[in-house]
C-alpha positions in Angstrom: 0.0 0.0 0.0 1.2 3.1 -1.0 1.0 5.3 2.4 0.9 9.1 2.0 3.4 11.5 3.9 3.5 14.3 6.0 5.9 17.3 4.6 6.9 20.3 7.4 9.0 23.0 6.1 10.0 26.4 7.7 9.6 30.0 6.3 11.0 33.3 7.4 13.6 34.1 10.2 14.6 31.8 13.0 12.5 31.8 16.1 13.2 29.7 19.9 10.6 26.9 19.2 11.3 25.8 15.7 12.1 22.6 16.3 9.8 22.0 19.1 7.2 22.0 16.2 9.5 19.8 14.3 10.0 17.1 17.1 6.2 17.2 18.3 4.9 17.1 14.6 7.4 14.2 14.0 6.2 12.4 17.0 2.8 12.5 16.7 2.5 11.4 13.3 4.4 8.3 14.1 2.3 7.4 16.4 -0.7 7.8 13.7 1.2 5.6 11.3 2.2 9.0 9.3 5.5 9.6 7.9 7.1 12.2 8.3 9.7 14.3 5.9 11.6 17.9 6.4 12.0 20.1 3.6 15.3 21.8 3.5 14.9 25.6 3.3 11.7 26.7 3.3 9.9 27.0 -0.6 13.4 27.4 -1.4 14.1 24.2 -3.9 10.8 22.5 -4.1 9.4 25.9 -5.6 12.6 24.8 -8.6 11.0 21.3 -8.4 13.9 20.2 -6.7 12.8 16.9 -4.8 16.4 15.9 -3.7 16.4 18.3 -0.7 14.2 16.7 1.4 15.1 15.1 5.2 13.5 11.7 6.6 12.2 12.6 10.2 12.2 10.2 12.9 11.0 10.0 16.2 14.9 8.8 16.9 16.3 11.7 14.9 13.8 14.6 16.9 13.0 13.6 20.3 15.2 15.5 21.9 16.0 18.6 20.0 13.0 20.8 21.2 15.8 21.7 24.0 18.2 23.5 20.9 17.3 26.8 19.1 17.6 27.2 15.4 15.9 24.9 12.8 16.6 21.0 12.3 15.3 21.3 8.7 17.3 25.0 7.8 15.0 27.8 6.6 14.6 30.3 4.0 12.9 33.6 2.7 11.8 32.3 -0.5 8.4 33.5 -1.9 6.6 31.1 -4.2 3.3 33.5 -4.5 5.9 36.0 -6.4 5.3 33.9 -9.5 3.1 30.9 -10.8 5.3 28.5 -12.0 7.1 28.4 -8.3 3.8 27.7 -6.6 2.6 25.4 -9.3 6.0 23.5 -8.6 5.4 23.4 -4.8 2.4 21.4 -5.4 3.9 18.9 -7.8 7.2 18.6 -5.9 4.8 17.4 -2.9 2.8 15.4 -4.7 5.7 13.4 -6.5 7.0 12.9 -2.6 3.7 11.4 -1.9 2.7 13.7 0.3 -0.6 14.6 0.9 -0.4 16.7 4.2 1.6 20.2 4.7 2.7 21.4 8.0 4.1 25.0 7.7 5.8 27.1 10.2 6.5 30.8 10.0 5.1 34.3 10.1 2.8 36.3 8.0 4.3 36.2 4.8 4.9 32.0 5.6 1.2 32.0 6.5 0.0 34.0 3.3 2.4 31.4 0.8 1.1 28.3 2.4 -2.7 29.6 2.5 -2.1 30.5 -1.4 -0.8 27.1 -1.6 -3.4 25.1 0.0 -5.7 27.3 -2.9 -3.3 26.1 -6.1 -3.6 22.8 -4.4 -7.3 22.2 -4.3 -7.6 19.4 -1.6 -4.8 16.8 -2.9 -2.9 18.3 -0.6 -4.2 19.7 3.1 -2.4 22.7 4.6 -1.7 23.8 8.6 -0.1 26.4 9.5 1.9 27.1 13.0 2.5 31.0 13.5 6.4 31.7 14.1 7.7 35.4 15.1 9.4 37.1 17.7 7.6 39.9 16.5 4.6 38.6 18.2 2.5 40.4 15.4 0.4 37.5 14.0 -3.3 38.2 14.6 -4.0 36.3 17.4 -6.5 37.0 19.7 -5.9 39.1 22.5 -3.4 37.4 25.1 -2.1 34.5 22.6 1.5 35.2 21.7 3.1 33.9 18.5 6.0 31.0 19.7 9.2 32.6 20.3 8.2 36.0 21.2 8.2 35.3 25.0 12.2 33.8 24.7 13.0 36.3 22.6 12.1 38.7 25.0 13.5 36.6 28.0 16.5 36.6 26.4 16.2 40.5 25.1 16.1 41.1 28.9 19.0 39.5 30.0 20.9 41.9 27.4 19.5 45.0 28.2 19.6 44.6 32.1 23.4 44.6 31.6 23.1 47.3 29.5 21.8 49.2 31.9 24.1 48.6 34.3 26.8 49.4 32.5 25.3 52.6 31.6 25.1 53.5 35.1 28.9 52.3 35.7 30.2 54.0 32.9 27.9 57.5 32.6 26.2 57.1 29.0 23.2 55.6 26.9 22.4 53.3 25.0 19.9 53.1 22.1 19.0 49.3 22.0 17.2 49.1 18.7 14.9 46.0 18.8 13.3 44.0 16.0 9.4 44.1 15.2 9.1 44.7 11.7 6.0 47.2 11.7 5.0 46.4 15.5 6.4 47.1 18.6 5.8 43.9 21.1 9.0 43.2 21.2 10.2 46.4 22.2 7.8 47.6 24.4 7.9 43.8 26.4 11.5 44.1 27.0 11.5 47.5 27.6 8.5 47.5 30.0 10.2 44.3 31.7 13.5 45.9 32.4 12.0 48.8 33.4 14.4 50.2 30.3 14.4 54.4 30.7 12.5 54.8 27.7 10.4 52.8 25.1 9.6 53.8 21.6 6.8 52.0 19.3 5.5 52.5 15.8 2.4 52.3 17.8 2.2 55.8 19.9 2.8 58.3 17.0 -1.0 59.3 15.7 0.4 60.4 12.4 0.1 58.3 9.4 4.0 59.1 8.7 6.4 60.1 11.4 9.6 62.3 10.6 13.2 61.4 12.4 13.4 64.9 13.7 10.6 64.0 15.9 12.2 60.7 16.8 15.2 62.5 17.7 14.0 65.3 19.9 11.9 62.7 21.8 15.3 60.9 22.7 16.9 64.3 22.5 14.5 65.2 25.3 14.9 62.4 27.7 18.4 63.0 28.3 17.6 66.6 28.7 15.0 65.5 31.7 17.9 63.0 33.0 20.5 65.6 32.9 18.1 68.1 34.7 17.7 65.1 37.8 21.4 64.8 37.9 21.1 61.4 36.4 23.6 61.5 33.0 22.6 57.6 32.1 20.0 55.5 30.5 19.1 52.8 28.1 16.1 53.3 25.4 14.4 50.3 23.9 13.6 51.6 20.1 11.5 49.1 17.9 13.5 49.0 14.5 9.8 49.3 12.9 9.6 53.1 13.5 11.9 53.2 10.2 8.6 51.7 7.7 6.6 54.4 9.5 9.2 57.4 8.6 8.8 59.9 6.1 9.8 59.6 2.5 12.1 62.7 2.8 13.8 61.1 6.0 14.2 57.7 4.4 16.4 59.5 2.1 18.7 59.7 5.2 18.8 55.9 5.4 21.0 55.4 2.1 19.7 52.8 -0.3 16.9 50.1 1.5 17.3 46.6 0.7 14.1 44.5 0.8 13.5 40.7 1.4 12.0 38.4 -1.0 8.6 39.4 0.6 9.3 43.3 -0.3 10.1 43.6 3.2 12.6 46.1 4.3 15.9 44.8 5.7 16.7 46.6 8.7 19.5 45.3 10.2 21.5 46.4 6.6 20.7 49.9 7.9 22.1 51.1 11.2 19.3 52.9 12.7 20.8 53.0 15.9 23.9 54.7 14.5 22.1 57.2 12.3 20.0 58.2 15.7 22.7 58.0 18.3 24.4 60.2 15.6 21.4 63.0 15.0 20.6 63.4 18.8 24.4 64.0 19.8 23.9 66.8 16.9 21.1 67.7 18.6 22.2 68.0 22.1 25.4 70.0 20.7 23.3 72.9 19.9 22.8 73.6 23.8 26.5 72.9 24.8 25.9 69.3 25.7 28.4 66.5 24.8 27.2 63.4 25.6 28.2 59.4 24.6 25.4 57.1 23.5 26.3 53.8 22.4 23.7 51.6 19.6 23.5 48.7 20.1 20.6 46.1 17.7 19.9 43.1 19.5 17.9 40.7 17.4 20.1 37.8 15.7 21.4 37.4 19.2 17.7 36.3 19.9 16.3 34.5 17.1 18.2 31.0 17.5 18.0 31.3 21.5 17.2 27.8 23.2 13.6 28.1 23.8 12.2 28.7 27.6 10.2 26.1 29.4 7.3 28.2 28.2 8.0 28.1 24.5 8.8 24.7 24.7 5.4 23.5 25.7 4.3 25.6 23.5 5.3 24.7 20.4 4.9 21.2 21.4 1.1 21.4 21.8 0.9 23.2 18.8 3.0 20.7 16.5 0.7 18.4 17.8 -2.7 20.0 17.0 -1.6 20.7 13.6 -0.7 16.8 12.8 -4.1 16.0 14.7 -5.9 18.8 12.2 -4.3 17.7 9.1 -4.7 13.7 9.9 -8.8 14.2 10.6 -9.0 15.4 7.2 -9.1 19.3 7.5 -7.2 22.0 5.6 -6.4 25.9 5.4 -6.0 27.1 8.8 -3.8 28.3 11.4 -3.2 26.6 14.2 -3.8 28.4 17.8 -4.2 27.4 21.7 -6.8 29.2 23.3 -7.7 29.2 27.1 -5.9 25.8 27.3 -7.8 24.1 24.1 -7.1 23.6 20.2 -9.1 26.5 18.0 -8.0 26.0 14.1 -8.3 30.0 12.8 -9.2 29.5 9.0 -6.7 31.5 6.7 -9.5 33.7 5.2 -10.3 35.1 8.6 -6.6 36.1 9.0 -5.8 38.4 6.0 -6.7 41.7 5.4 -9.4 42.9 2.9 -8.3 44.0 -0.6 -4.7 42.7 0.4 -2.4 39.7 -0.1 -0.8 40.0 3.7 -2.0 38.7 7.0 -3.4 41.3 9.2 -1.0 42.2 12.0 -1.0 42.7 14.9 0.2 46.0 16.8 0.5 47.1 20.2 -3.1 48.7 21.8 -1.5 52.3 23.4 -5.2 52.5 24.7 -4.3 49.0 27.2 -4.2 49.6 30.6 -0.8 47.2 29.5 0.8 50.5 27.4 -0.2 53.2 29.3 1.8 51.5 32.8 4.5 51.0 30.3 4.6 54.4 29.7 4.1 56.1 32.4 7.4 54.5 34.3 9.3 55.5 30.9 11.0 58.9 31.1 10.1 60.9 28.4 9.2 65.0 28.4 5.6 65.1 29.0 2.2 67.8 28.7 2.6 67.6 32.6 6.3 68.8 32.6 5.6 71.8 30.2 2.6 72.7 32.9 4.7 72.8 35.5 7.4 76.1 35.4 9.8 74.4 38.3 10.7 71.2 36.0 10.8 74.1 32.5 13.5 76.2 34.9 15.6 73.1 35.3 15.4 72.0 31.1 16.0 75.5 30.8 18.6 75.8 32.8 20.4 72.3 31.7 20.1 73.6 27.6 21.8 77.3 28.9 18.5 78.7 27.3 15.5 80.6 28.6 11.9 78.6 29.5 10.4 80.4 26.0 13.3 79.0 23.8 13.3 75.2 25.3 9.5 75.8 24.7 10.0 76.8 21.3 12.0 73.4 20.4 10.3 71.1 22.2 7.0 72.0 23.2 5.1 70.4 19.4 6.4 66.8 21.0 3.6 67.1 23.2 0.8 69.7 22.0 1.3 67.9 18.7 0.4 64.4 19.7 -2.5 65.4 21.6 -4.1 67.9 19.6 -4.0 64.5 16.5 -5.5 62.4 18.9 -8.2 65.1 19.9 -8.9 65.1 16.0 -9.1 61.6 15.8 -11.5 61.3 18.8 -14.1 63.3 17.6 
């Protein structure tokens, strides 16, 4: 009898939990009679109809290596939806394997190829998806993180709470620029964890497009307030996504931009950090103040972490659902845990109308979650520009009057709220 096979692949960038899903899958298929094979690199070489890179998997060969970070089967960017023939050659590559069931693992753009797939397929081969991002901005419902955002931060924590002591040791900041490709979840949950001096999002500028002299006066600013307390130290946790958000006449700024195979910017080819520890020590030289800021990006230092004991049960449970999901004879959907029990999401609910993405998910600065988070961070506040003791001493640290401070920083503030007054009524 000619038995058919499970295929899993992985899309995207690394994530702590990747081969959780691998070893769970593997495992649980076994035991359904199911076997199992890894392709190599994503969409990679099946989408050139290559059916030599493919791995056997084996309970023997997987059991143990939901301890490790990093993928057991590789991983790639590759987009098959980017032309016909590639996606046509997915299916075919599959179904000369003799596979007849699909596990995927990745992000959105992973989530959008294999929904596209499962369409070009039409039921010879069944599709399941397991979401995969640090960025933690997958859709989910409120409270369900995407595997590998909560090591990633973990681990994101461990690096910036010696950055901050080493800040203090040593007199000087540091601009930690996180990843979170257009949300800031990963960001703000380090930030907020550490108890980092300041956190910046995407997520809390109102306008549609924000510009980097904005970005810098904010930052700017909070050393300002520091110096003023007498404390000449800090670490800010920026999300790298502020840069899709930034006006086209900044982005000029930012040199050439090189994008992904999923038209996605690459921003650890830019040096963000560099460019704003750069602008802000301009900055503060126009009121006589010299100070050092270090950048530092922390990201690849996060993405092949071993998992945590929470990632790794985890991903475990949700390898498992998707095998259970694909071997009862069901197709097109993402897998999720919610409140402790298996809910398959159907693709179609996931993306957003009149687009080809998934919708993401950013962070709510209307959650009782944000506004804690920001109102530890030290930043130069409507309250601070009420109040003509804390102006004297801004005043006093930028050698200018309280009317010229005013003049350069005051929009940081009135401009903000008078956008969100517009966009409340």
């Amino acid at each position: 009898m000619n038995h058919k096979k499970l295929a899993v692949l992985v899309g995207g960038g690394p994530a702590p939990g990747i081969n959780s899903v691998i070893g769970a899958a593997t495992i649980r298929a076994d035991l359904l009679g199911i076997e199992t094979l890894g392709v190599i690199d994503g969409f990679k070489w099946i989408s050139q109809g290559d059916v030599s890179k493919v791995l056997p998997l084996s309970v023997r060969d997987t059991s143990r290596i939901h301890f490790r970070g990093g993928s057991h089967i590789g991983i790639s960017r590759f987009n098959p939806t980017k032309n016909e023939t590639h996606l046509e050659n997915v299916v075919i590559s599959l179904l000369r394997l003799n596979v007849d069931k699909l596990l995927t693992i990745g992000g959105d753009d992973t989530a959008f190829s294999a929904m596209e797939l499962a369409k070009k397929a039409d039921g010879r081969i069944r599709v399941a998806h397991v979401p995969k991002t640090i960025d933690n901005d997958l859709d989910l419902p409120f409270g369900i993180c995407t595997f590998g955002f909560q090591t990633a931060r973990h681990h994101g924590v461990e690096i910036v709470k010696n950055l901050m002591v080493d800040a203090k040791t040593t007199s000087r900041w540091y601009y930690v620029i996180s990843m979170g490709r257009k949300a800031g979840h990963l960001a703000l949950g380090i930030g907020k964890a550490v108890g980092a001096t300041l956190t910046m999002i995407p997520e809390e500028f109102p306008e549609k497009k924000i510009r980097l002299q904005k970005v810098v006066d904010i930052l700017a600013g909070a050393i300002i307030k520091r110096l003023s307390y007498g404390k000449d130290y800090g670490v800010a946790v920026i999300a790298e996504g502020i840069v899709e958000r930034l006006d086209e006449q900044d982005l000029k700024i930012l040199t050439s931009l090189e994008r992904d195979e999923h038209d996605n910017i690459r921003y650890a080819e830019i040096g963000f950090g560099e460019i704003l520890k750069s602008e802000v020590q301009k900055r503060l030289k126009e009121f006589g103040i010299k100070h050092t800021i270090v950048a530092k990006n922390i990201g690849y230092e996060l993405r092949c972490s071993d998992p945590i004991p929470f990632d790794m049960e985890y991903t475990r449970d949700l390898g498992f659902c998707a095998v259970q999901f694909l071997h009862d004879g069901k197709t097109g959907a993402l897998i999720s845990i919610q409140n402790g029990n298996f809910v398959p999401i159907p693709f179609e609910q996931m993306v957003e109308e009149n687009s080809k993405r998934f919708r993401v998910r950013m962070v709510n600065t209307e959650s009782e979650y944000y506004k804690i988070a920001k109102t530890y961070m030290i930043s130069l506040t409507k309250e601070d520009f009420d109040d003509p003791h804390e102006l004297a001493k801004f005043a006093a640290t930028t050698h200018t009057s309280i009317e010229e401070f005013k003049k350069h920083f005051n929009y940081l503030v009135t401009n903000g709220e008078a956008k969100k007054e517009k966009q409340n009524t």
